[in-house]
N, CA, C and O atoms as a GROMACS GRO file, in nm:
protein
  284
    1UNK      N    1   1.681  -3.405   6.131
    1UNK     CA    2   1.544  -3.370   6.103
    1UNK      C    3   1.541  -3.280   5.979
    1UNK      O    4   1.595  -3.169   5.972
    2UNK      N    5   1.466  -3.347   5.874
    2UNK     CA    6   1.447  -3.231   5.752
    2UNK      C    7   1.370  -3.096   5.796
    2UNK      O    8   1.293  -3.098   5.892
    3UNK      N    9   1.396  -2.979   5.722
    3UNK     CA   10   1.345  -2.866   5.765
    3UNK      C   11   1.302  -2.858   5.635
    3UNK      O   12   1.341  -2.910   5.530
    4UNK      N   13   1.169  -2.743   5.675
    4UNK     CA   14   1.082  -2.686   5.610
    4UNK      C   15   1.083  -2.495   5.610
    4UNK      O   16   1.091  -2.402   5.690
    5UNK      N   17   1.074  -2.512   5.521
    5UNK     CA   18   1.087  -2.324   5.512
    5UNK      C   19   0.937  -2.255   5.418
    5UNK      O   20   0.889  -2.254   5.304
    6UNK      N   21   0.915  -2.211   5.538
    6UNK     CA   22   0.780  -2.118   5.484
    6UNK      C   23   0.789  -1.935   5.483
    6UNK      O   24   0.834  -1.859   5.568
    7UNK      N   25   0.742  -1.914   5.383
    7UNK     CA   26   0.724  -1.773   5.366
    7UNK      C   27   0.595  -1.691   5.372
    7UNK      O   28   0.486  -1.736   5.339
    8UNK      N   29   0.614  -1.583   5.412
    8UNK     CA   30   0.493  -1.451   5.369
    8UNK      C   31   0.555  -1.365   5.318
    8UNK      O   32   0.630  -1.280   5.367
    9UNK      N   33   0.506  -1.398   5.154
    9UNK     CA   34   0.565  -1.252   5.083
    9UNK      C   35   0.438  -1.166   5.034
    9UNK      O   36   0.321  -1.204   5.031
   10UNK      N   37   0.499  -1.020   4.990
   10UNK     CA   38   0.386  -0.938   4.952
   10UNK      C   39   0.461  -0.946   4.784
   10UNK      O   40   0.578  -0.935   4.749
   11UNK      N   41   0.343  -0.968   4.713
   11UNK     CA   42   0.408  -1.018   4.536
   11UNK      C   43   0.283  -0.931   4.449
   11UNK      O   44   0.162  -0.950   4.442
   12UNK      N   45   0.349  -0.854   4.404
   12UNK     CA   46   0.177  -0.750   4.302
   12UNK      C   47   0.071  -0.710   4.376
   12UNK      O   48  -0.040  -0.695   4.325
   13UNK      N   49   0.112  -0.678   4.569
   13UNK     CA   50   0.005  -0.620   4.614
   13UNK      C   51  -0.059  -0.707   4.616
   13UNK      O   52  -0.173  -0.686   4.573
   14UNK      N   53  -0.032  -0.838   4.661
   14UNK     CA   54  -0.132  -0.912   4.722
   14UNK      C   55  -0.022  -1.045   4.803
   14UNK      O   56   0.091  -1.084   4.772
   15UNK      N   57  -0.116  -1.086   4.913
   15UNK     CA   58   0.002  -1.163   5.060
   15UNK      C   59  -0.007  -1.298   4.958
   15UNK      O   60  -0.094  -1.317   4.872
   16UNK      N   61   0.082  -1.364   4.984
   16UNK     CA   62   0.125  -1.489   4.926
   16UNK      C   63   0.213  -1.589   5.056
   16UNK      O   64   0.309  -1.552   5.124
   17UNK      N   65   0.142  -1.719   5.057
   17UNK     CA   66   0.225  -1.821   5.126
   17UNK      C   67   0.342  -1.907   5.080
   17UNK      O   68   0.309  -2.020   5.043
   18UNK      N   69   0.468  -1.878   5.075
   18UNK     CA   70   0.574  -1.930   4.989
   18UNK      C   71   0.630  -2.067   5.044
   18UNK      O   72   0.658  -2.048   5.162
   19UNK      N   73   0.656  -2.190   5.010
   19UNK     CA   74   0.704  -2.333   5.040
   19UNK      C   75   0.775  -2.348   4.865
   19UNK      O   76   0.742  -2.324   4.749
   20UNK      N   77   0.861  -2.390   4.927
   20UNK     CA   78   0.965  -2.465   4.835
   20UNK      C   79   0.972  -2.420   4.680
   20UNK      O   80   0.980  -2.492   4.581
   21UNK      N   81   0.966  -2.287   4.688
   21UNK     CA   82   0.952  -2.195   4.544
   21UNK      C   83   0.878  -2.157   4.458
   21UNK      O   84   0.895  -2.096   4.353
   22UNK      N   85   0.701  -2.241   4.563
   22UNK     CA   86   0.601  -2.224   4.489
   22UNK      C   87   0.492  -2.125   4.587
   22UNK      O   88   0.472  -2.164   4.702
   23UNK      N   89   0.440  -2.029   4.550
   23UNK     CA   90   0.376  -1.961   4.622
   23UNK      C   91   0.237  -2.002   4.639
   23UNK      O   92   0.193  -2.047   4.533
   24UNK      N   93   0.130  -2.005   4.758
   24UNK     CA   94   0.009  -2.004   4.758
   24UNK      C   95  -0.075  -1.871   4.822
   24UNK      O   96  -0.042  -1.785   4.905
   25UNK      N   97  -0.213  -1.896   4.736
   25UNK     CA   98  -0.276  -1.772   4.819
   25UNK      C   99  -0.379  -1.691   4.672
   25UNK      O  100  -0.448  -1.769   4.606
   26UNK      N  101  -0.380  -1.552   4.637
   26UNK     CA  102  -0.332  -1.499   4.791
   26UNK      C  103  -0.458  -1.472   4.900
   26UNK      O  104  -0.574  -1.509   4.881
   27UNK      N  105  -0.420  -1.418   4.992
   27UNK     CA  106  -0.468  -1.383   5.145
   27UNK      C  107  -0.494  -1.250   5.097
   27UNK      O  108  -0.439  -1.198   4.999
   28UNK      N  109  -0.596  -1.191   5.184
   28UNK     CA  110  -0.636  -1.044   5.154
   28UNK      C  111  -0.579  -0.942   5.247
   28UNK      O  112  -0.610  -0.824   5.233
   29UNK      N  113  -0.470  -0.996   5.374
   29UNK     CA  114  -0.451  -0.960   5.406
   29UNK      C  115  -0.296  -0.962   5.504
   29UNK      O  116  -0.279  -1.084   5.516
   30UNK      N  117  -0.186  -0.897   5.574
   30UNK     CA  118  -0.089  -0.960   5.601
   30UNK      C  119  -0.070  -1.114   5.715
   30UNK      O  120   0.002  -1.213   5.717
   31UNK      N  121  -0.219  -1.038   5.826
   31UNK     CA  122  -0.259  -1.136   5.899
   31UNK      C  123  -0.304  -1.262   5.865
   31UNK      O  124  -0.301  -1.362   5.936
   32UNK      N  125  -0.368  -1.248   5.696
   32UNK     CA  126  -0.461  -1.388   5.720
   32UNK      C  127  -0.326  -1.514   5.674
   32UNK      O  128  -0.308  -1.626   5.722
   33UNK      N  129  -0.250  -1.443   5.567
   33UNK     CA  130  -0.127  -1.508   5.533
   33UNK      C  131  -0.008  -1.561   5.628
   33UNK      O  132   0.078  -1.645   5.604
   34UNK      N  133  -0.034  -1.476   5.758
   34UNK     CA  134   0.044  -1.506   5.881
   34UNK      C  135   0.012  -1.643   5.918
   34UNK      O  136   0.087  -1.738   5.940
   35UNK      N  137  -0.119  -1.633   5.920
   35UNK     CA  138  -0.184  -1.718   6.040
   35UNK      C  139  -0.183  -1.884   5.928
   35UNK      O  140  -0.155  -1.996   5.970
   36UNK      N  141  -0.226  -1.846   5.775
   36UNK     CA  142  -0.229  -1.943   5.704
   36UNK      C  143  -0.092  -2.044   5.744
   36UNK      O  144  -0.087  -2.150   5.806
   37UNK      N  145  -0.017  -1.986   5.699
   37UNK     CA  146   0.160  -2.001   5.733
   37UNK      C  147   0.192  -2.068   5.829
   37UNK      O  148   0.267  -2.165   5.822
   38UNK      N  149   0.136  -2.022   5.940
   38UNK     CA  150   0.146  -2.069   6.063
   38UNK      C  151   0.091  -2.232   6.084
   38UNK      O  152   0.145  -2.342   6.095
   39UNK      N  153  -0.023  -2.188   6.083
   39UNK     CA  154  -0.082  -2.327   6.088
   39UNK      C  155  -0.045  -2.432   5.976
   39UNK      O  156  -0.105  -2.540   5.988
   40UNK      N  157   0.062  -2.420   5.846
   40UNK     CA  158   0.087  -2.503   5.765
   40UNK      C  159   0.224  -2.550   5.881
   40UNK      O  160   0.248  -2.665   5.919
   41UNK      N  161   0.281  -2.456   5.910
   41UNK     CA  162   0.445  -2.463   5.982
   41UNK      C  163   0.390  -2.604   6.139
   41UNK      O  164   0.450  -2.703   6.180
   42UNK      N  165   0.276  -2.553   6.176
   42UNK     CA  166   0.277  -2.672   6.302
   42UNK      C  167   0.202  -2.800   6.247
   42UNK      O  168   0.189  -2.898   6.321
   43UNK      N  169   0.156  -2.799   6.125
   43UNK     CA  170   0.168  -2.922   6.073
   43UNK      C  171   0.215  -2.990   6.060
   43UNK      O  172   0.185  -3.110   6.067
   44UNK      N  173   0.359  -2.913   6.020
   44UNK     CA  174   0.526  -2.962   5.916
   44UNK      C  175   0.561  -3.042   6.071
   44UNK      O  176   0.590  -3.162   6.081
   45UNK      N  177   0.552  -2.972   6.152
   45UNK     CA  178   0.636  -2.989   6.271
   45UNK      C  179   0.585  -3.128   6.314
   45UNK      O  180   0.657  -3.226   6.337
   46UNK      N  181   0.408  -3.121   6.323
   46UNK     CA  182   0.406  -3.252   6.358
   46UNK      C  183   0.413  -3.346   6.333
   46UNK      O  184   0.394  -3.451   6.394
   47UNK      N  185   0.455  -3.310   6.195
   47UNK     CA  186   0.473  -3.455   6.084
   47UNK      C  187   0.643  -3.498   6.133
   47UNK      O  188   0.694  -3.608   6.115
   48UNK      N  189   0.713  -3.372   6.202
   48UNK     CA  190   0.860  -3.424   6.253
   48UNK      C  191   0.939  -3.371   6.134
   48UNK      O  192   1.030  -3.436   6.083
   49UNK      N  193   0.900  -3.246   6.092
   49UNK     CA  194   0.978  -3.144   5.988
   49UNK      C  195   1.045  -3.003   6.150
   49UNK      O  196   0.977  -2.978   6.250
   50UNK      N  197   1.162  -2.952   6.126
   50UNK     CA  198   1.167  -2.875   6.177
   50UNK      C  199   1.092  -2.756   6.088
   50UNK      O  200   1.150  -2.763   5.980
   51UNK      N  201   1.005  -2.665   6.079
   51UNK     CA  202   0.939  -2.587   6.025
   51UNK      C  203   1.022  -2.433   6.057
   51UNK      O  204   1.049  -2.398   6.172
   52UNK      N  205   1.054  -2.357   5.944
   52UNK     CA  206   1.051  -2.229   5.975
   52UNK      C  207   0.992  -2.115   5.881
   52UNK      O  208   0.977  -2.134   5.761
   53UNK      N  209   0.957  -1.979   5.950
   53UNK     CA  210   0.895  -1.946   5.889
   53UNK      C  211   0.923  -1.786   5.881
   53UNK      O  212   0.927  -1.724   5.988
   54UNK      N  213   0.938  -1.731   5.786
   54UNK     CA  214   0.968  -1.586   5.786
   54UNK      C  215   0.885  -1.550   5.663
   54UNK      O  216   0.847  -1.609   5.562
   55UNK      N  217   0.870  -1.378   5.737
   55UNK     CA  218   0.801  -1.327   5.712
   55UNK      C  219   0.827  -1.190   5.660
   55UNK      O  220   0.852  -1.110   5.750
   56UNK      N  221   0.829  -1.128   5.503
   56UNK     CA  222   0.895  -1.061   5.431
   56UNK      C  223   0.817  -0.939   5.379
   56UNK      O  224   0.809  -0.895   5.264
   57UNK      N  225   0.758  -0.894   5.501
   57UNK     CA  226   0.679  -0.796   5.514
   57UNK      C  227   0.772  -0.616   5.456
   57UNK      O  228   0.871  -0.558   5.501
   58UNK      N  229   0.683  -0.584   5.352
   58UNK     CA  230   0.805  -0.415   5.326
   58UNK      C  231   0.846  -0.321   5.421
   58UNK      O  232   0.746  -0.282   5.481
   59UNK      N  233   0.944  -0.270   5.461
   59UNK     CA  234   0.968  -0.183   5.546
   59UNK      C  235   0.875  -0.031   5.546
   59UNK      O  236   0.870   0.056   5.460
   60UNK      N  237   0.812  -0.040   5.670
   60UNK     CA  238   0.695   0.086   5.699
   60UNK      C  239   0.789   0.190   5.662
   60UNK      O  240   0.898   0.181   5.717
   61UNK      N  241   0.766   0.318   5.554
   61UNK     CA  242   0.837   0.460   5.539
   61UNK      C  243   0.904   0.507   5.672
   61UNK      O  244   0.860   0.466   5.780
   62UNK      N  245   0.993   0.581   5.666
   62UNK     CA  246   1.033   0.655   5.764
   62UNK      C  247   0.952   0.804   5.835
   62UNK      O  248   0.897   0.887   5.762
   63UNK      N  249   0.954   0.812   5.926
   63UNK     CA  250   0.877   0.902   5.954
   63UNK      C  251   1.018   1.022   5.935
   63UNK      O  252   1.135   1.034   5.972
   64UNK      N  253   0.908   1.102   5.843
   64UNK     CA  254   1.054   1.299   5.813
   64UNK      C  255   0.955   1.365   5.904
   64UNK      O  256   0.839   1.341   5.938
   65UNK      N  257   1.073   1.489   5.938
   65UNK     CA  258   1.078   1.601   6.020
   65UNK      C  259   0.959   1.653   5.991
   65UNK      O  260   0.874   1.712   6.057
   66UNK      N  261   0.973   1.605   5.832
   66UNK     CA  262   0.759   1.749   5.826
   66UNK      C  263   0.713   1.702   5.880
   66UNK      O  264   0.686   1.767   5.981
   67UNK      N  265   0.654   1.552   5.881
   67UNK     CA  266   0.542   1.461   5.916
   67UNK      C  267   0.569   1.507   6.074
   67UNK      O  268   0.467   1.564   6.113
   68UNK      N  269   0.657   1.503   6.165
   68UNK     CA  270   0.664   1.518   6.291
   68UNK      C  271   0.577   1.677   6.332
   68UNK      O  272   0.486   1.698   6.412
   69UNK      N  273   0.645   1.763   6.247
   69UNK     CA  274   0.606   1.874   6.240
   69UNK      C  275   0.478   1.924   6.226
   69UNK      O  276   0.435   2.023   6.286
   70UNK      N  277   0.400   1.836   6.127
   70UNK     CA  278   0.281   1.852   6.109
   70UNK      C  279   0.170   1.777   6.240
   70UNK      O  280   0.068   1.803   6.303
   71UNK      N  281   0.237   1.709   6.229
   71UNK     CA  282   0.153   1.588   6.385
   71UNK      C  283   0.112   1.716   6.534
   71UNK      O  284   0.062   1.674   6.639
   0.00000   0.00000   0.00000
């Protein structure tokens, strides 16, 4: 079964749907690009693509001792 590889990247501050090195979009938001994604991926599938899909969301800051401190 051919596979399909889908992305959600964040590219200049704005969500982007990534397939085969070409990006679409963008989405205004991380969700709407999720869901876009998604519903392209159970397409793929039903066409008899294995579909996958990741999602390349930036790592949330760490929470420091001040921030705890201050909370």
């Amino acid at each position: 079964m051919a596979q399909v590889n889908y992305t959600v990247d964040l590219i200049n501050g704005a969500w982007m749907v990534g397939l085969n090195g070409k990006h679409f979009g963008p989405y205004s938001t991380l969700d709407a690009a999720v869901t876009a994604a998604s519903r392209a991926a159970h397409k793929a599938e039903a066409q008899g693509y294995n579909a996958v899909l990741t999602i390349n969301a930036p790592a949330e800051p760490a929470e420091t001792a001040q921030d705890r401190d201050a909370a």
